[in-house]
SELUMTI-971846 format. One record per residue: residue in one letter; x, y, z of N, C-alpha, C in turn. Coordinates in Angstrom, 2 decimals. Atoms other than C-alpha are relative to their C-alpha. Last residue first. Layout:
N
   drenmi       nc1       nc2       nc3      cac1      cac2      cac3       cc1       cc2       cc3
        a         X         Y         Z         X         Y         Z         X         Y         Z
...
This chain:
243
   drenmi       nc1       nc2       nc3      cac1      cac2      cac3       cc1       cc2       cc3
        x      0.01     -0.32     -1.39     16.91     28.49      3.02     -0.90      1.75      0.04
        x      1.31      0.32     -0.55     16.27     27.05     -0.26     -0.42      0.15      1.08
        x      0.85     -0.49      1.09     19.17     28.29     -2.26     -1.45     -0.18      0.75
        x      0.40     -1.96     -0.27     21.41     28.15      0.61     -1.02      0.37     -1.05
        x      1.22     -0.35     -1.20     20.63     24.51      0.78      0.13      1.08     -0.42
        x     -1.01     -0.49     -0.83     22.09     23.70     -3.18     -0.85      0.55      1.19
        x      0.61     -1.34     -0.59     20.01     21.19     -4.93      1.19      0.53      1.37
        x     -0.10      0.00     -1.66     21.64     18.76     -6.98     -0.27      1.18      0.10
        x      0.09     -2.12     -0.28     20.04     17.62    -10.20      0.57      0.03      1.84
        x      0.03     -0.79     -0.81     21.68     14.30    -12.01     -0.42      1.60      0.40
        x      0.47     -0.82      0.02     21.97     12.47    -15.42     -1.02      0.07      1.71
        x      0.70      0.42     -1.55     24.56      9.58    -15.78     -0.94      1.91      0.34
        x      0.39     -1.15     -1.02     24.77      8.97    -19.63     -0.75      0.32      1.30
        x      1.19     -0.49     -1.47     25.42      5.34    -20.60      0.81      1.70      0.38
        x      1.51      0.21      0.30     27.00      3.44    -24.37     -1.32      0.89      1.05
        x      0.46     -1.08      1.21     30.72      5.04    -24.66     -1.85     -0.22      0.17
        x     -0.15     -1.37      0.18     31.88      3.27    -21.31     -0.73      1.22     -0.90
        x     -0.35     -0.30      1.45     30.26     -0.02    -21.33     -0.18      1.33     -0.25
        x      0.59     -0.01      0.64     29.32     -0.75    -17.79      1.19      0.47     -0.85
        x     -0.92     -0.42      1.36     30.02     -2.23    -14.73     -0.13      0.20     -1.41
        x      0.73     -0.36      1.45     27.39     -1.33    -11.83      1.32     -0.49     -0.74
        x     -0.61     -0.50      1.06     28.69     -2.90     -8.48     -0.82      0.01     -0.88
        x      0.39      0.02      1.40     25.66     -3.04     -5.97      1.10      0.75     -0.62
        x     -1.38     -0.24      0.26     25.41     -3.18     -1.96      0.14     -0.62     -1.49
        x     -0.39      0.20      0.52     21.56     -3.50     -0.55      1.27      0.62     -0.43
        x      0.07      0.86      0.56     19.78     -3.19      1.97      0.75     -0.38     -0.60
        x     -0.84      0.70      1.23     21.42     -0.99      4.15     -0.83     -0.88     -0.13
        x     -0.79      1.55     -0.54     19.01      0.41      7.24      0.37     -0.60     -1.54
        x     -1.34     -0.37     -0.23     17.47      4.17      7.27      0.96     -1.45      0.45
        x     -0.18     -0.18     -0.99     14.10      2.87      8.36      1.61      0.31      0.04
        x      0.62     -1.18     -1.04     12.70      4.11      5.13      0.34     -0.15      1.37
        x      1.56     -0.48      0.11     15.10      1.80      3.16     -0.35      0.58      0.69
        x      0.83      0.13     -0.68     18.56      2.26      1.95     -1.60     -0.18     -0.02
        x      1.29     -0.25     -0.04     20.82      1.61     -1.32     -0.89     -0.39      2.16
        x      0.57      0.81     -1.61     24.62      1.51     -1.27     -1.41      0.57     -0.24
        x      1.41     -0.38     -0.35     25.66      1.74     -5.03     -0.34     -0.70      1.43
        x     -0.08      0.82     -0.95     29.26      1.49     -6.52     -1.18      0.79      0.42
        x      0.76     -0.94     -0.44     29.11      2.84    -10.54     -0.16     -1.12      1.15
        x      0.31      0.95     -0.98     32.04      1.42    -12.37     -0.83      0.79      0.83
        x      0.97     -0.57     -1.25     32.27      2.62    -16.05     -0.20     -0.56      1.15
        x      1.66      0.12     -0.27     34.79      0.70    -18.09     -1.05      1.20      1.35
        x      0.68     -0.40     -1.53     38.16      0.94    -19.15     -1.28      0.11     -0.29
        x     -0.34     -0.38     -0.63     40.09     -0.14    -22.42     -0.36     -0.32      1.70
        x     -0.40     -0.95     -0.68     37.46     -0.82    -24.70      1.01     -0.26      1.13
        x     -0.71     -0.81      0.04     37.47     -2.85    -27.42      0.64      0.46      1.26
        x     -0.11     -0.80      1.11     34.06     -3.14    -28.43      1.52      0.56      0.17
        x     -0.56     -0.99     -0.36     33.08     -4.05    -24.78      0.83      0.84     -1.08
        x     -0.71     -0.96      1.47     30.34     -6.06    -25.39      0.77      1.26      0.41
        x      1.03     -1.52      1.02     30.00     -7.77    -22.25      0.01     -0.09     -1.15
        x      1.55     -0.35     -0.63     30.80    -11.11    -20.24     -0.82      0.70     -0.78
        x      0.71      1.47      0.37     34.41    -12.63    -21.92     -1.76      0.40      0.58
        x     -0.22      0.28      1.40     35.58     -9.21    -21.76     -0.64     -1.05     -0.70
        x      0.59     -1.49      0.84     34.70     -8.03    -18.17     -0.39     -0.51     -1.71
        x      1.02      0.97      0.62     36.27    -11.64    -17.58     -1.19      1.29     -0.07
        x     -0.08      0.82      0.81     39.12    -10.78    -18.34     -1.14      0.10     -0.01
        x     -0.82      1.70     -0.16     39.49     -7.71    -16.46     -0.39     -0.77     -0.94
        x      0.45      0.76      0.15     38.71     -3.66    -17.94      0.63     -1.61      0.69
        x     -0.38      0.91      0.73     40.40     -1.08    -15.93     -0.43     -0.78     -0.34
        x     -0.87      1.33     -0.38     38.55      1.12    -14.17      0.10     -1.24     -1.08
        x     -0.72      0.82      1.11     36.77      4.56    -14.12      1.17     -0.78      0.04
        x     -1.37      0.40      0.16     34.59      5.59    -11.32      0.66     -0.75     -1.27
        x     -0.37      0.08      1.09     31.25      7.02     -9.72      1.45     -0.23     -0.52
        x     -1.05     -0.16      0.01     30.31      6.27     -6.16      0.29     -0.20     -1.76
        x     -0.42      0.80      1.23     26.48      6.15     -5.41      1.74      0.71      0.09
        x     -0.93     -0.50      0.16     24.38      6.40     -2.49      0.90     -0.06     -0.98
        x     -1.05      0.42      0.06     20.80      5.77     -2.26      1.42      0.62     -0.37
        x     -0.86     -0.80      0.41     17.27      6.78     -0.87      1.89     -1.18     -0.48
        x     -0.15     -1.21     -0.58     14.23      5.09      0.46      0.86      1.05     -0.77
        x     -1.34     -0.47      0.18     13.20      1.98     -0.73     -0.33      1.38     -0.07
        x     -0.24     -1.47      0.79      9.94      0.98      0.75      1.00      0.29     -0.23
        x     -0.78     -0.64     -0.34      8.92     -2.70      1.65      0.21      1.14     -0.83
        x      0.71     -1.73     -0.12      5.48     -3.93      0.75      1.20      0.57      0.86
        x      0.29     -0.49     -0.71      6.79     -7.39      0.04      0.12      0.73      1.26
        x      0.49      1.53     -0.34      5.77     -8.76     -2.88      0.33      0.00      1.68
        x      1.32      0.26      0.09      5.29     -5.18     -4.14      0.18     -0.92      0.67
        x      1.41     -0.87      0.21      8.15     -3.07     -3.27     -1.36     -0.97      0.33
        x     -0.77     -0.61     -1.35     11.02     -5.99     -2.35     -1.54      1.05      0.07
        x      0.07      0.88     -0.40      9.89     -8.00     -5.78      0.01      0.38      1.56
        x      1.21      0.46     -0.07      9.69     -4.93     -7.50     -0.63     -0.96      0.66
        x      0.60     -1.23     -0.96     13.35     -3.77     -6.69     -1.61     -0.35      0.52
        x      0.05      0.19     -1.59     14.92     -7.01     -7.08     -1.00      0.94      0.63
        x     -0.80     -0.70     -0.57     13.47     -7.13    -10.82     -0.33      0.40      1.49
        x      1.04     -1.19      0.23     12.66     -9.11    -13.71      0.03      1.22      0.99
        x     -0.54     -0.76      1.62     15.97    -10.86    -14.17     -1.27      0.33      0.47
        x     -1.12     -1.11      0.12     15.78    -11.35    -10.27      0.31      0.50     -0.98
        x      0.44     -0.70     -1.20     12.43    -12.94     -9.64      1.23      1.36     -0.14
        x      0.62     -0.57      0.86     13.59    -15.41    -12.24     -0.61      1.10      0.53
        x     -1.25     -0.77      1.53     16.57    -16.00    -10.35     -1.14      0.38     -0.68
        x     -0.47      0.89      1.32     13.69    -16.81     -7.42      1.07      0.64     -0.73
        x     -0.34     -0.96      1.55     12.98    -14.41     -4.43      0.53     -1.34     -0.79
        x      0.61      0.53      1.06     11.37    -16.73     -1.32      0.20      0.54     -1.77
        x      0.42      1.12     -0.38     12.68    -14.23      1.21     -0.52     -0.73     -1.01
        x      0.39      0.46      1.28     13.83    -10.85     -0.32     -0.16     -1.84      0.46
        x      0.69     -1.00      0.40     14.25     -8.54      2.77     -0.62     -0.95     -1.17
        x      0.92     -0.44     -0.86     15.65    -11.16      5.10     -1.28      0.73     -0.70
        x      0.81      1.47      0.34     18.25    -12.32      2.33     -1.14      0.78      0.94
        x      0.02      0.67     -1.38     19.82     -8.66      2.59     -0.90     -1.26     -0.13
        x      1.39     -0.65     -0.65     20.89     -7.62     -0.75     -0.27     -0.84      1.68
        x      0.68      0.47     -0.85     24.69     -8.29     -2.25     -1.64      1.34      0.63
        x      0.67     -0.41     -1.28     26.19     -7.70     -5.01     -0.79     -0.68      0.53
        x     -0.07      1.38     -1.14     27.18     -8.01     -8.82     -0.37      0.97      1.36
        x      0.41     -0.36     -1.38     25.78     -5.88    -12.14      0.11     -1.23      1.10
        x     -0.47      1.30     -1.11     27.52     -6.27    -15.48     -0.21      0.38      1.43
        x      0.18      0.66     -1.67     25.94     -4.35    -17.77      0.19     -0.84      0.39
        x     -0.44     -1.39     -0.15     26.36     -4.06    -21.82      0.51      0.31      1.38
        x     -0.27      0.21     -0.74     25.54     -7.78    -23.27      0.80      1.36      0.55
        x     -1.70     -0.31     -0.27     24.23     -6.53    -26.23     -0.04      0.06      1.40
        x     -0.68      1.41      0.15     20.19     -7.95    -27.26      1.16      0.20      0.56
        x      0.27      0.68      1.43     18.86     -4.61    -27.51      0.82     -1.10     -0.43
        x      0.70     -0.92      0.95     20.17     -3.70    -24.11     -0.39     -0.28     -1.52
        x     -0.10     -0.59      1.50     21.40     -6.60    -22.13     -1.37      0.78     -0.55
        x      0.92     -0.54      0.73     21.96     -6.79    -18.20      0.40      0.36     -1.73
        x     -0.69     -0.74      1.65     24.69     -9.54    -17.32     -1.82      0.89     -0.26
        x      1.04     -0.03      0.78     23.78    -10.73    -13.59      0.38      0.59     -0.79
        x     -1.09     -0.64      0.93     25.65    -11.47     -9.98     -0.85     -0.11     -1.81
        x      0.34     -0.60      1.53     24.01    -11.19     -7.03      0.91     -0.13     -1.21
        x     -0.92     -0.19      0.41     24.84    -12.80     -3.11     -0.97     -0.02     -1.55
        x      0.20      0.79      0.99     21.96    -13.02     -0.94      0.85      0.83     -0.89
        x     -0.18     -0.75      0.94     22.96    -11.88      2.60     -0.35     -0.83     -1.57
        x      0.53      0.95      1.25     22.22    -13.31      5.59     -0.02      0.73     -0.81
        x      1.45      0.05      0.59     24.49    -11.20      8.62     -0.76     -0.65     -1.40
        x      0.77      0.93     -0.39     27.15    -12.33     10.74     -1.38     -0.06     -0.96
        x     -0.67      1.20      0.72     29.24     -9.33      9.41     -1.04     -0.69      1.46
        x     -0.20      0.52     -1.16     26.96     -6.14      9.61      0.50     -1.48     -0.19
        x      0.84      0.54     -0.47     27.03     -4.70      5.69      0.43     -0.51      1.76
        x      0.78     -0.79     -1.43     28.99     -1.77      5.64     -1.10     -1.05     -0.09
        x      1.26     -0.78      0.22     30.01     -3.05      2.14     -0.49      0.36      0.88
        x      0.16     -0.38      1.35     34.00     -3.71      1.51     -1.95      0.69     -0.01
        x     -1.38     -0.99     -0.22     34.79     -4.22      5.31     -0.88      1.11     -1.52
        x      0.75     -0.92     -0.82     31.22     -6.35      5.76      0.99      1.06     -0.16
        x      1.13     -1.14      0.98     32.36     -8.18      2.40     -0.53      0.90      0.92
        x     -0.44     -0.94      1.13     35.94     -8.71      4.32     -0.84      0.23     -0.82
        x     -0.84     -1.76     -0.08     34.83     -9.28      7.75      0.48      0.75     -0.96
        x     -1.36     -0.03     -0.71     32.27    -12.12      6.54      0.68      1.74      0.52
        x     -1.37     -1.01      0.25     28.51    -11.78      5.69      1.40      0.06      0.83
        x     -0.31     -0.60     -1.41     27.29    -15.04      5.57      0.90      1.14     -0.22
        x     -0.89      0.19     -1.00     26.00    -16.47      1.99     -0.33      0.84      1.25
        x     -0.15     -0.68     -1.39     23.17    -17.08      0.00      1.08     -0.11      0.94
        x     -0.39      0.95     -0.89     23.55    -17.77     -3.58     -0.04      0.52      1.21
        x      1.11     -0.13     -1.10     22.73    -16.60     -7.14     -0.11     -1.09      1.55
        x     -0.13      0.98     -1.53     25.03    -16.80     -9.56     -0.62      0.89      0.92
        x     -1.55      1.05      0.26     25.50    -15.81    -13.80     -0.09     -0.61      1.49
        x     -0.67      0.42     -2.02     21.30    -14.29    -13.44      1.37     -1.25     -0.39
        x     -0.17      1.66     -0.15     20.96    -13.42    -17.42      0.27      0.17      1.28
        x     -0.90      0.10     -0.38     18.62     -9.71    -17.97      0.76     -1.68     -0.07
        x      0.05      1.41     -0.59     17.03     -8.39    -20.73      0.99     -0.31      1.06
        x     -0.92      0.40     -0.91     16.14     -5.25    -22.36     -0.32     -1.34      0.91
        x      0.56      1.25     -0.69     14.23     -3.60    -24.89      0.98     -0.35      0.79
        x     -0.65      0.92      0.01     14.83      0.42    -24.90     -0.29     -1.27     -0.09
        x      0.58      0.59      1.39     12.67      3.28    -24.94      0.99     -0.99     -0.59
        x     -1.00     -0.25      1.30     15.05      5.27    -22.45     -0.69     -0.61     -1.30
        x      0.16     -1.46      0.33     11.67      5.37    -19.94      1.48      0.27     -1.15
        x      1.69     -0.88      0.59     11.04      1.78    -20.74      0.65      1.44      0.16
        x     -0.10      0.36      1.37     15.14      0.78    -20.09     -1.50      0.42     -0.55
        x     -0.65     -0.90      0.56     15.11      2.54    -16.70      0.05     -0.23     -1.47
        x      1.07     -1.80      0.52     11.96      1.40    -15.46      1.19      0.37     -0.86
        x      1.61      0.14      1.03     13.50     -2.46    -16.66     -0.82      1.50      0.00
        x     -0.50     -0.06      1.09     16.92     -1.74    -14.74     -0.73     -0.06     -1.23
        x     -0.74      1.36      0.86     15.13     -0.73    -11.62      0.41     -0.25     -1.33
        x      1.21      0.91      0.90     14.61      2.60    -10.35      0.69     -1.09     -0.35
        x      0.22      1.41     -0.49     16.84      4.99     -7.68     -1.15     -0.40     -0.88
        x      1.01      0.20     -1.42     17.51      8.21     -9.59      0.46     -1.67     -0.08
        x      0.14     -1.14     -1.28     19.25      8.87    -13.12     -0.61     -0.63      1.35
        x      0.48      0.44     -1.61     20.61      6.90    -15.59     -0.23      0.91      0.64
        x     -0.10     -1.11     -0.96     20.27      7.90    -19.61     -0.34     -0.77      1.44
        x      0.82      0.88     -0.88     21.40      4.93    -22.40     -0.05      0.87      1.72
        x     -0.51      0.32     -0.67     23.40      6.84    -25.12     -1.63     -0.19      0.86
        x      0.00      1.31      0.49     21.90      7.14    -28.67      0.70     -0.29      1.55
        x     -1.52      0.24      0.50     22.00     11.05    -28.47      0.21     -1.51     -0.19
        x     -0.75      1.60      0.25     18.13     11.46    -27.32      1.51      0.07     -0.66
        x     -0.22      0.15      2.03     17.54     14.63    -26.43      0.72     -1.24      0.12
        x     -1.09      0.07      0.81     16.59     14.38    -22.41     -0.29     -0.07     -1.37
        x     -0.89      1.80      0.17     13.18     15.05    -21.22      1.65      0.15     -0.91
        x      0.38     -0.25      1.60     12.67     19.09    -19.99      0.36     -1.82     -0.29
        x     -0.47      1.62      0.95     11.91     19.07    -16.40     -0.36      0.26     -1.13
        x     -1.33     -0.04      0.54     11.98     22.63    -14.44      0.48     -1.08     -1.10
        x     -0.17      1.08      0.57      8.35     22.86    -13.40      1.35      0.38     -0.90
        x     -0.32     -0.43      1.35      8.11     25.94    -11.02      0.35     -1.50     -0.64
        x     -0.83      0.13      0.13      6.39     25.78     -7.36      0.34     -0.22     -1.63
        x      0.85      1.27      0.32      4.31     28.59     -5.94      1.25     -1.05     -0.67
        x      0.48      0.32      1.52      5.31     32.22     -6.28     -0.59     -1.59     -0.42
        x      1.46     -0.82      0.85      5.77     33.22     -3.18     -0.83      0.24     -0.97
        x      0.83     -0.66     -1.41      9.18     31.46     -2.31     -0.74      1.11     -0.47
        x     -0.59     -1.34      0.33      9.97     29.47     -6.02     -0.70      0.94      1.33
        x      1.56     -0.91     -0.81      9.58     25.98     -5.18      0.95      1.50     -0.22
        x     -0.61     -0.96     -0.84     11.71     24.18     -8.03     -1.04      0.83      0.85
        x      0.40     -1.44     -0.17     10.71     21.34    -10.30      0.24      0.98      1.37
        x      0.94     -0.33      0.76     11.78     17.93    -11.90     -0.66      1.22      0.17
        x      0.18     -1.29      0.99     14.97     18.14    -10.86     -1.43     -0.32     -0.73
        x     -0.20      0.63      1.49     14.96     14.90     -8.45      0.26      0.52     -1.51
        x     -1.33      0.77     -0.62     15.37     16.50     -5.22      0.44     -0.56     -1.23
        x     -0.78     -0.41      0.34     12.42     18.44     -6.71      1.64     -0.39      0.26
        x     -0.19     -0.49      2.04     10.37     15.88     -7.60      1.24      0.90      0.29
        x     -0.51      1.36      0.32     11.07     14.32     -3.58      0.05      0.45     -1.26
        x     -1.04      0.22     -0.45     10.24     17.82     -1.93      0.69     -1.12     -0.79
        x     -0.52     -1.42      1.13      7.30     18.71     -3.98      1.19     -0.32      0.46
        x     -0.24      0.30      1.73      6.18     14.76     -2.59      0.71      1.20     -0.43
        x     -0.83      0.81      0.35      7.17     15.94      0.94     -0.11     -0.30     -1.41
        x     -1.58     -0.54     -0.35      5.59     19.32      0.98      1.23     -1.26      0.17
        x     -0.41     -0.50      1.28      2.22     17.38      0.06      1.13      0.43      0.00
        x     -0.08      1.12      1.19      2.54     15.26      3.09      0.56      0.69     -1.26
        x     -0.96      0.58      0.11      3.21     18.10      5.19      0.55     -0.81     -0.87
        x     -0.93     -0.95      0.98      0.13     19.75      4.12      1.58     -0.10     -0.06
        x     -0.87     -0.85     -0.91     -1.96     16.78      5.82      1.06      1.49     -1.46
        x     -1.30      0.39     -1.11     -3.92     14.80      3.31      0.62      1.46      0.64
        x      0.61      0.75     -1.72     -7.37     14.20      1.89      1.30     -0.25      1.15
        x     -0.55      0.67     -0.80     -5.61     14.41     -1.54     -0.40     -1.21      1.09
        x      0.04      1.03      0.89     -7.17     16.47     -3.95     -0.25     -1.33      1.20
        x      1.41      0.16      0.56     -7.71     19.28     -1.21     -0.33     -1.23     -1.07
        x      0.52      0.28     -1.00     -4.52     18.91      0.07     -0.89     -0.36     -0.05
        x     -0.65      1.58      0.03     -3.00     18.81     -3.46     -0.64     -0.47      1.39
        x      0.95      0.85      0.75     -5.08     22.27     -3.86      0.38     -1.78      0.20
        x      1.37     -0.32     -0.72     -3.54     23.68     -0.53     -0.70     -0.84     -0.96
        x      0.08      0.83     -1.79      0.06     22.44     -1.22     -1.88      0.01      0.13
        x     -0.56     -0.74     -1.41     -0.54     24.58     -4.75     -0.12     -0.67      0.93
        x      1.08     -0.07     -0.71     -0.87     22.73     -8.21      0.61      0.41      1.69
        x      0.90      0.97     -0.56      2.14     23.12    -10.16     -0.88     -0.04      0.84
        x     -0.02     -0.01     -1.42      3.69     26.17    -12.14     -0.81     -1.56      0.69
        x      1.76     -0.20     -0.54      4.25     26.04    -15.62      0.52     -0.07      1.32
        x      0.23     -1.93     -0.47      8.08     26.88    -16.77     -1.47     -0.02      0.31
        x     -0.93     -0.69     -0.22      8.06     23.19    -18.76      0.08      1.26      0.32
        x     -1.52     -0.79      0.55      4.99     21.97    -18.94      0.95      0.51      0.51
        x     -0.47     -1.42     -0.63      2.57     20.51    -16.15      1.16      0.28     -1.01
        x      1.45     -0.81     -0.45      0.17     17.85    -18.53      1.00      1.45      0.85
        x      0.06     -1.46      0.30      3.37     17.47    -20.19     -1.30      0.26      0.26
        x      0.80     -0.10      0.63      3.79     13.49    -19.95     -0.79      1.12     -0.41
        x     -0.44      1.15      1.01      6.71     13.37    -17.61     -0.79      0.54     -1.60
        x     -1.03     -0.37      0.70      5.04     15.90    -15.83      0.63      0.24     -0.82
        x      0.66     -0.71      1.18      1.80     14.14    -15.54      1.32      0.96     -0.30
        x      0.92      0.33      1.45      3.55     11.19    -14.66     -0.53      1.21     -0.35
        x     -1.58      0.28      0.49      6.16     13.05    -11.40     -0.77     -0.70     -1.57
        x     -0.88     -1.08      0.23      3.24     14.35    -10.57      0.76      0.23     -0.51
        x      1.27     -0.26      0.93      0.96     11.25    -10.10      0.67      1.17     -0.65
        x      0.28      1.18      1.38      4.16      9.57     -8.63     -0.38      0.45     -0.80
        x     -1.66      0.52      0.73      5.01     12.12     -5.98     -0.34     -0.54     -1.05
        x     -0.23     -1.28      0.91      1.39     12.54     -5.04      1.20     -0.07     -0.64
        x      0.97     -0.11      0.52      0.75      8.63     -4.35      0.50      1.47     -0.90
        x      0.08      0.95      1.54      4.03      8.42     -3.08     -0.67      0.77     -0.74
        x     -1.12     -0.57      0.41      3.19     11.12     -0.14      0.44     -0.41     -1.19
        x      0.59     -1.31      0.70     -0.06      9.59      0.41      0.81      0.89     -0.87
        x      0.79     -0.93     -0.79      1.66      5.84      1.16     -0.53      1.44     -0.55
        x     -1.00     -0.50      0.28      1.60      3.09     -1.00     -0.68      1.30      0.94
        x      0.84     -1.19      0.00      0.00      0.00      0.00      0.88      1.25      0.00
C-alpha cells in the first residue's frame, strides 16, 4: 500500500513526464494537493520535496512551485538517473532489455564483504551477480549483495525481472534513498568474456549503497558498464538556495 506522499510524488512526477505541467508552468498549490488528496500539508511538501530533489521542479518562495523538467535529447546513449530498476530505466530510455542471473547464492557476511560493504558481518545476505542486455548486447555487469531477510522466497527469475519490484510489491517494503560512487577502471578478463566491450580499455564502475525508510542498508551493488553506451543524469540542490 503506497503511502499519500508516493501517491502525489508519482501522479506528478507522470503528468510531468507526460506534459500535462509543462516546462516553466507552475504546479498545483500544497492547498489544492490537500484538497485532492485528503492529506496533511506536510505530506504534500514531501512529494514537492522528492520531484524536486529529483529536478523535476523548483519551489519558487511566493510564487508557488516551477516545473523545471525538460526530457533528455536522445543522443543514442542509455540515460541513468535516480533509484529505479533496470527495466523502469530501459522503458523510460525506450529500450528492450534483458537480464541473465550468472550466480545466485546465500551467503554469511564475513569481515571482508562487511569491510568492503557496511554490511553487519554475521548477517544473511543473498549474493548477485547478472549480465543486463540492451537490444540484445551484453552491456551491464551488475554483482552484489541484498539482505536475504528482505527478499525471502525471491527466485533467479524474480531477479531478471526485478529485485526492486519483488522488495516493493511482494513485500510492501519501501526503498528510500541511495548512495552512489562514480569511477573509471580497468577492464578484467572476464569483463571481456561477459560484455560487449568493443574494445574498450576501461569501463564505467558505478558502486551503489541503497537504503530503506528505516534508514538500514539493503543492498550493496557494483554497476560495470560499457563506457561510450550510458549517460549519468543528475540535479543537486544547493541549501542556501532554499533556506
Amino acid at each position: 500500500m503506497r503511502t499519500a506522499y508516493d501517491q502525489i510524488y508519482r501522479d506528478l512526477k507522470q503528468d510531468i513526464e507526460n506534459g500535462t505541467y509543462a516546462y516553466d508552468s507552475l504546479l498545483p498549490s500544497q492547498s489544492t494537493l490537500v484538497g485532492w488528496y485528503g492529506c496533511a500539508h506536510n505530506t504534500a511538501r514531501k512529494a514537492i520535496s522528492l520531484l524536486a530533489n529529483e529536478g523535476y521542479c523548483l519551489p519558487i518562495h511566493g510564487k508557488g512551485v516551477r516545473v523545471i523538467y525538460r526530457p533528455v535529447r536522445p543522443d543514442g546513449s542509455f540515460t541513468v538517473k535516480g533509484i529505479e530498476s533496470f527495466s523502469e530505466a530501459a522503458k523510460r530510455n525506450g529500450v528492450s532489455c534483458d537480464t541473465k542471473v550468472i550466480h545466485f547464492e546465500e551467503v554469511i557476511c564475513d569481515e571482508e564483504i562487511s569491510r568492503r560493504t557496511d554490511f553487519a558481518t554475521g548477517e544473511k545476505l543473498l549474493k548477485l551477480d547478472a549480465i543486463r542486455m540492451l537490444e540484445g548486447r551484453p552491456l551491464i555487469r551488475e554483482s552484489g549483495y541484498v539482505l536475504a531477510r528482505l527478499v525471502k522466497g525471491i527466485t533467479p527469475e524474480d531477479v531478471r525481472r526485478s529485485v526492486y519490484d519483488y522488495i516493493e510489491q511482494g513485500n510492501g517494503k519501501c526503498i528510500a534513498t541511495s548512495k552512489r560512487s562514480i569511477v573509471m577502471e580497468r577492464v578484467r578478463t572476464n569483463d571481456r568474456e561477459l560484455l560487449d566491450l568493443e574494445g574498450c580499455d576501461y569501463l564505467c564502475k558505478v558502486i551503489i549503497k541503497t537504503y530503506d525508510t528505516n534508514a538500514r542498508l539493503f543492498e550493496y551493488r557494483e554497476t560495470r558498464m560499457h563506457p561510450d553506451q550510458f549517460r549519468f543524469d543528475y540535479t543537486s540542490l544547493r541549501e542556501k538556495a532554499l533556506s
